[in-house]
N, C-alpha and C positions, 0 to 999 in steps of 0.2 A: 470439556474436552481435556484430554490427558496426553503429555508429548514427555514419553519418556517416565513418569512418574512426577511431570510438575503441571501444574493445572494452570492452564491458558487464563488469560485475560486480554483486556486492551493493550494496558501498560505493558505487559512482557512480550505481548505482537510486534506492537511498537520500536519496541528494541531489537526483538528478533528481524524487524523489515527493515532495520537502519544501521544495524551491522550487516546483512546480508545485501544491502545497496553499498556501503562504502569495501568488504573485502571483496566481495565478488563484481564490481566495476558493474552493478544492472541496475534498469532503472526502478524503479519504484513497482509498477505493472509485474514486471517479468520476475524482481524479489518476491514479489506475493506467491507467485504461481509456483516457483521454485520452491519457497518454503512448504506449499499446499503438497507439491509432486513428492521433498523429500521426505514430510515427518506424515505424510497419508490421510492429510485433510482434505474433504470434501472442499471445490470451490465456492461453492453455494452457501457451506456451515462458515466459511469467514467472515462476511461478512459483519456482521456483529462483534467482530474482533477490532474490526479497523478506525482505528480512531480518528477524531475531525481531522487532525493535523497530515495524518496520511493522506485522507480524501481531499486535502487544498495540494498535495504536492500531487495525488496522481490528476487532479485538475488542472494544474499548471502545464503536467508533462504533455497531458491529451491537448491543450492546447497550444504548447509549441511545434506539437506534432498533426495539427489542423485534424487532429481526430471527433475535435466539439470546438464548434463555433469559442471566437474571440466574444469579449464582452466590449462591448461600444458603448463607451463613455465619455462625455465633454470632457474638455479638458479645463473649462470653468466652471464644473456643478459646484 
């Protein structure tokens, strides 16, 4: 995939979804889809963009947002 004349990866997603969550005030979810709406990425072709550490923060988010189950753990495993 080509944005602009520089070739995507993980690591430059990454960046690009962690500046576009800290200047534009969105969460992790809504930076992805903004960045997909603005540079004319397919939602489907991202996928393979998003690196682990994204997929534990938009898990995090879907979970404070009871959009997927908590994970129920002792608290003396």
């Amino acid at each position: 995939m080509n944005l602009d004349g520089l070739i995507l990866n993980k690591n430059k997603f990454t960046k690009m979804i962690e500046e576009t969550v800290q200047t534009k005030q969105l969460s992790y979810l809504d930076a992805i889809v903004w960045l997909c709406e603005h540079h004319n990425i397919e939602i489907e072709e991202v996928k393979k963009y998003i690196s682990p550490v994204i997929v534990n923060k938009l898990e995090a988010e879907a979970r404070d947002l009871n959009y997927i189950q908590r994970l129920n753990k002792l608290p003396f495993e």
